[in-house]
N, C-alpha and C positions, 0 to 999 in steps of 0.2 A: 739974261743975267740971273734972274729967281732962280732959272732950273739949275745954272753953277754951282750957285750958294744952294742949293736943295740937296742939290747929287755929293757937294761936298760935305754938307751932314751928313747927310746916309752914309757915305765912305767912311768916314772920322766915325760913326757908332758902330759899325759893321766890323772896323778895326780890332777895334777895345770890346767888343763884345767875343772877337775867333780868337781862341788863344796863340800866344805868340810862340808855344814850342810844340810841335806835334812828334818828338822823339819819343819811344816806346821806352817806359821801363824795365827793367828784367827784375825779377825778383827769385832767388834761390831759394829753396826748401832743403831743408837736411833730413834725411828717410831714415828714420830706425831702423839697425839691422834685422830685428826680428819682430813677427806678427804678434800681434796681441789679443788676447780674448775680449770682445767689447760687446755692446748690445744699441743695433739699429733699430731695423723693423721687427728684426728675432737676435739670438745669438749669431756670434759670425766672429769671426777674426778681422782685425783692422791694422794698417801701417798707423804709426806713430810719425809725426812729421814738424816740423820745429823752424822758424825762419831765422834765428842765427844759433851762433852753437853755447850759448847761457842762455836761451828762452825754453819754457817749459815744452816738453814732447805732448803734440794736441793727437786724439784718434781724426782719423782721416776713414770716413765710412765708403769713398766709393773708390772706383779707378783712376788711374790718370794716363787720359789718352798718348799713347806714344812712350810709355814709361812699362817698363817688364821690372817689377819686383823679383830681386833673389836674397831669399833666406839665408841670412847670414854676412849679409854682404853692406855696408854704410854705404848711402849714396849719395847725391845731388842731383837735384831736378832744377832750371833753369825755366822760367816762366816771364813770356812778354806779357807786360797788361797794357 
């Protein structure tokens, strides 16, 4: 009977401790059409990237896997976190 009432605490805190939605969010990025001059570890060009379309354009200093930048071109990058 103890082990019941034992195993049913640990169930009941194990519960409420995993969360109850493990659905992926996606979150869109808006790419500036064109590169900008900015400064990393040296000079470099960088995309400008914005997460909706009234939020300020941030430099974005690296790559993004899966993503082929083209000059001139607005885009949308879809992202699971």
């Amino acid at each position: 009977m103890k082990i019941g009432i034992i195993c049913a605490i640990v169930l009941s805190i194990a519960m409420f401790a995993i969360p109850f939605s493990y659905a992926e969010e996606t979150i869109t990025f808006f790419i500036h059409p064109h590169l900008v001059d900015c400064v990393g570890i040296g000079p470099q060009k960088c995309m400008q990237i914005r997460e909706n379309q009234h939020s300020e354009w941030l430099n974005f200093y690296n790559h993004i896997e899966g993503f082929s930048f083209s000059q001139g071109n607005s885009s949308n990058f879809c992202k699971n976190n």
